[in-house]
C-alpha positions in Angstrom: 167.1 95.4 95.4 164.5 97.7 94.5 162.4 94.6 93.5 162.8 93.6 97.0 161.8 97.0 98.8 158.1 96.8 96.7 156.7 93.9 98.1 158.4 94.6 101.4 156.6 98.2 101.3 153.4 96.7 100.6 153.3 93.8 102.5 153.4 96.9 105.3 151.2 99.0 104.3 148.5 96.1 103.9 149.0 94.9 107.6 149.2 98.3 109.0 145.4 98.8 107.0 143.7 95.0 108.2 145.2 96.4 112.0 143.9 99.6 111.6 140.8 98.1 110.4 140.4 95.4 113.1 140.8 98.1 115.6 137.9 99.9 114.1 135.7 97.2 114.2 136.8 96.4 118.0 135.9 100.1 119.0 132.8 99.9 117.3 131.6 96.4 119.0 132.6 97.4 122.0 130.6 101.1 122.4 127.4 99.1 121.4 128.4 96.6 124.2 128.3 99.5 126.7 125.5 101.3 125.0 123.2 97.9 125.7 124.9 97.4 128.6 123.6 100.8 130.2 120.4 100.5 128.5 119.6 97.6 130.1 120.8 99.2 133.8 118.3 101.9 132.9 115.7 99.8 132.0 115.8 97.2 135.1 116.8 100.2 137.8 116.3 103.5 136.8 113.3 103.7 134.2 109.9 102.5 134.3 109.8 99.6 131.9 106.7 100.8 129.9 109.1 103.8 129.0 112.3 102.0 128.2 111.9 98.4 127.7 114.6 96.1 128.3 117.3 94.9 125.5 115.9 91.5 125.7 112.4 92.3 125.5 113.1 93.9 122.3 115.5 91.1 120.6 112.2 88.4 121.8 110.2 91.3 119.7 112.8 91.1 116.5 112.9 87.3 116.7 109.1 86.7 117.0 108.7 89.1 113.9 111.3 87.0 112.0 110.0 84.1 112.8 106.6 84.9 111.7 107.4 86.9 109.2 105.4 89.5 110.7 107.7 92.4 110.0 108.1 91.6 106.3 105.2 93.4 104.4 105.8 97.0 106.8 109.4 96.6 105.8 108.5 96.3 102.1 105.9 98.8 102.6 108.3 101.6 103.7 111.2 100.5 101.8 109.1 100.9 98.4 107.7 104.0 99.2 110.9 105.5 99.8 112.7 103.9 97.1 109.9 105.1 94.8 109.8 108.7 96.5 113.7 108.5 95.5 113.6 107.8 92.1 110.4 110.3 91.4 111.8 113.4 93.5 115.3 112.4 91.5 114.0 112.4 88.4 111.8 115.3 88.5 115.0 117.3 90.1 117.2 116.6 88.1 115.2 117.6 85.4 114.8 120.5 86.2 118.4 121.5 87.0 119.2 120.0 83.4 116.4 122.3 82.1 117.7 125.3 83.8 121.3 124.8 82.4 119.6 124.4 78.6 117.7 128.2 79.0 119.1 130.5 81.5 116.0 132.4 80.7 113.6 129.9 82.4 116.2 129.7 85.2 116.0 133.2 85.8 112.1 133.4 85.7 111.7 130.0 87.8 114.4 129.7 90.2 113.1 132.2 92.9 109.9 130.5 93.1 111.6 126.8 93.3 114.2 128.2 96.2 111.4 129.3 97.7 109.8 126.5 98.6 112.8 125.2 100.7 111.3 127.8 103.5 108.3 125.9 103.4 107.2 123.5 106.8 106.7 120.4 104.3 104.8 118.3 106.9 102.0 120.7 106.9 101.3 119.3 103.0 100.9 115.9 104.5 96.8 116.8 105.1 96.4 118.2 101.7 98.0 115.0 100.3 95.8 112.9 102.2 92.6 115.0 100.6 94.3 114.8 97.4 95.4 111.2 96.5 93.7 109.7 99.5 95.4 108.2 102.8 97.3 105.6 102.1 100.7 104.4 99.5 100.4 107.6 96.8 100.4 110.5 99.1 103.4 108.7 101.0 105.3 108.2 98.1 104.1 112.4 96.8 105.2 113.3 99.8 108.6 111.4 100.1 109.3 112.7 96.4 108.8 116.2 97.4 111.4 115.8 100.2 113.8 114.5 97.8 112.9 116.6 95.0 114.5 120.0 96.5 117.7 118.0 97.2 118.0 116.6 94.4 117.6 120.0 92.1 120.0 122.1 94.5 122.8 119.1 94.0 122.3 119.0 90.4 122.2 122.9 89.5 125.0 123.0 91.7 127.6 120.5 90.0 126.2 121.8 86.4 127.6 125.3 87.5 130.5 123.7 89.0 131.9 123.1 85.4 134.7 124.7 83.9 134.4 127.3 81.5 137.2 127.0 79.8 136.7 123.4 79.0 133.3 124.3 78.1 134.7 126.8 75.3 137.3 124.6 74.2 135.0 121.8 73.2 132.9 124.9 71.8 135.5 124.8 69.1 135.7 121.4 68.4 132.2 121.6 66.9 130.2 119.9 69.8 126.8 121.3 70.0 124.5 121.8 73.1 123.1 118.5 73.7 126.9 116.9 73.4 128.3 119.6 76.1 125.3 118.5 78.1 125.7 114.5 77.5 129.5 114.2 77.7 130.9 117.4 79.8 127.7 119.0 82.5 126.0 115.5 83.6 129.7 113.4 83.8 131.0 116.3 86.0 127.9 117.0 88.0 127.8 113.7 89.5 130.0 114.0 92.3 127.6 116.3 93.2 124.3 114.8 92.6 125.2 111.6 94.4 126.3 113.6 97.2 122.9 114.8 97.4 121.5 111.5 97.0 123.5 110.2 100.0 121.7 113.7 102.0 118.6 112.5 100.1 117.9 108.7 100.9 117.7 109.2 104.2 115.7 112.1 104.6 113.7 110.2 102.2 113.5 107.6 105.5 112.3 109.7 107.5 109.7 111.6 105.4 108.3 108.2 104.6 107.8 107.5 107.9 106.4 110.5 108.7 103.7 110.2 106.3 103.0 107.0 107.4 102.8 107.8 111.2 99.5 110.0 109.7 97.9 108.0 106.6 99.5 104.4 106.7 97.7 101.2 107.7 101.0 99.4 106.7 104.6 100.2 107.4 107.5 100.9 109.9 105.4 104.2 110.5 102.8 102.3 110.8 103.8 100.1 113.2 105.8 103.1 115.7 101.9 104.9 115.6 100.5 101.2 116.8 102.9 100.6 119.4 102.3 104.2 120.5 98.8 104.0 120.9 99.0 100.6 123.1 102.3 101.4 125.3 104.1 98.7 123.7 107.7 100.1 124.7 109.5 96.6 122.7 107.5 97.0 119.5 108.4 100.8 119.5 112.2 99.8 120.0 112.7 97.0 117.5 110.9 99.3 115.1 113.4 102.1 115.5 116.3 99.4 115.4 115.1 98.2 112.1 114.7 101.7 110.7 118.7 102.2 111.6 119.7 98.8 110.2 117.7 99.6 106.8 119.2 103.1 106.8 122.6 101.8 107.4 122.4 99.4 104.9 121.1 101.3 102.4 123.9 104.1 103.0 126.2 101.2 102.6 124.7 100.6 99.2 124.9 104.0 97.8 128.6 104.3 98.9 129.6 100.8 97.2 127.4 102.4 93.8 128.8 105.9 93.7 132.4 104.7 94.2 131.8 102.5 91.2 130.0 105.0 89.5 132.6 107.4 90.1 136.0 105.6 89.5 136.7 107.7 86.4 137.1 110.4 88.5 139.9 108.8 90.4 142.5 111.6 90.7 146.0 111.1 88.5 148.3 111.3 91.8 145.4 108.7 93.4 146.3 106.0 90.6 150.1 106.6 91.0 150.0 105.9 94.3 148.2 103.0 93.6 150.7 102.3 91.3 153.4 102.5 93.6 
């Protein structure tokens, strides 16, 4: 009997998920439906169309840039600066955390300063980058990293004092020395953390890359929004901003598919005997 029940049970629960699921999806198509639907009413009746340009004025934009391959090297453009602004500001945060676990006296001395800086209007550095590394793909990508950078250290000093003590002083015992605590114990339970701040991070990274290039790019999504600015081209400034969502989304899509992944050891013991069951 009991044999019988499982599947039974499951069998349940996996339709009651796919409906759930298909529901989701049905919302979700239909409020962009409306959403276009009432953009375009806006567009044809109620707003200038040099200020909001029509739905299919845009789409005719997306497809001519497709089928040129117009679009290609400002999408690459932004997407490396950002990915590269990512892995520096990451890197250099990080670091730093982990450096401020290994001496509490540097910690002590430093952290004021780097908390600091969090006060700070960071678009005002965007000039002194320019005069620094030039205008163009290093002061986007300095800039970007900075962004990141503060993000990045606050996750990771965060999830490093996040660890127990107790399991700390227990592995103490079993002989483990400093860089084994840091290797095995403080970086494996300070990831939840640090990917939650890359998940804040990435996107803000977006942004800040596109900010930079709004001011010192000749090539890029920022790039392109400052062009179609300057000549009141309301479809160019449109399907830009619609491919800045659609790269953020997917990249957020990414990250979630890598930290669950990443993260499956962490899978709670009354998670896996549900799964079980």
């Amino acid at each position: 009997m009991a044999s019988q029940v499982v599947p039974v049970t499951y069998h349940k629960r996996a339709w009651r998920i796919r409906s759930r699921r298909t529901v989701m999806v049905s919302g979700q198509i239909l409020v962009f439906l409306v959403a276009v639907g009432i953009w375009d009413v806006a567009a044809t009746h109620w707003v200038e169309s040099f200020l909001l340009s029509r739905p299919i004025l845009v789409l005719a934009e997306l497809g001519e840039w497709a089928a040129t391959g117009f679009v290609l090297p400002h999408l690459a453009a932004t997407f490396g600066e950002m990915a590269l602004g990512v892995l520096l500001g990451s890197a250099v945060g990080i670091g730093l955390a982990v450096l401020f676990r290994l001496s509490p006296f540097i910690a002590e001395v430093f952290e004021p300063f780097v908390m600091a800086t969090y006060s700070l209007p960071r678009i005002a550095f965007i000039p002194l980058l320019i005069v620094w590394f030039g205008a163009g793909m290093t002061s986007t990508v300095v800039f970007t990293a900075m962004a990141v950078f503060l993000m990045m250290f606050a996750s990771a000093a965060a999830g490093m004092r996040d660890v127990d003590p107790d399991m700390m002083n227990a592995i103490r015992l079993m002989g483990a020395r400093q860089s084994d605590l840091l290797r095995w114990v403080v970086l494996p339970q300070a990831m939840t953390f640090i990917f939650s701040g890359l998940m804040l991070a990435v996107p803000f990274a977006l942004v800040s890359a596109l900010a930079a290039e709004l001011m010192t790019g000749s090539v890029g999504l920022g790039y392109l929004l400052s062009y179609g600015l300057g000549f009141f081209d309301a479809p160019m400034i449109y399907a830009t901003t619609i491919l800045l969502a659609v790269l953020g989304t997917v990249i957020n899509l990414v990250l979630i598919v890598f930290a669950n992944r990443a993260l499956a050891w962490k899978i709670r013991p009354e998670s896996r005997a549900r799964q079980r069951r």
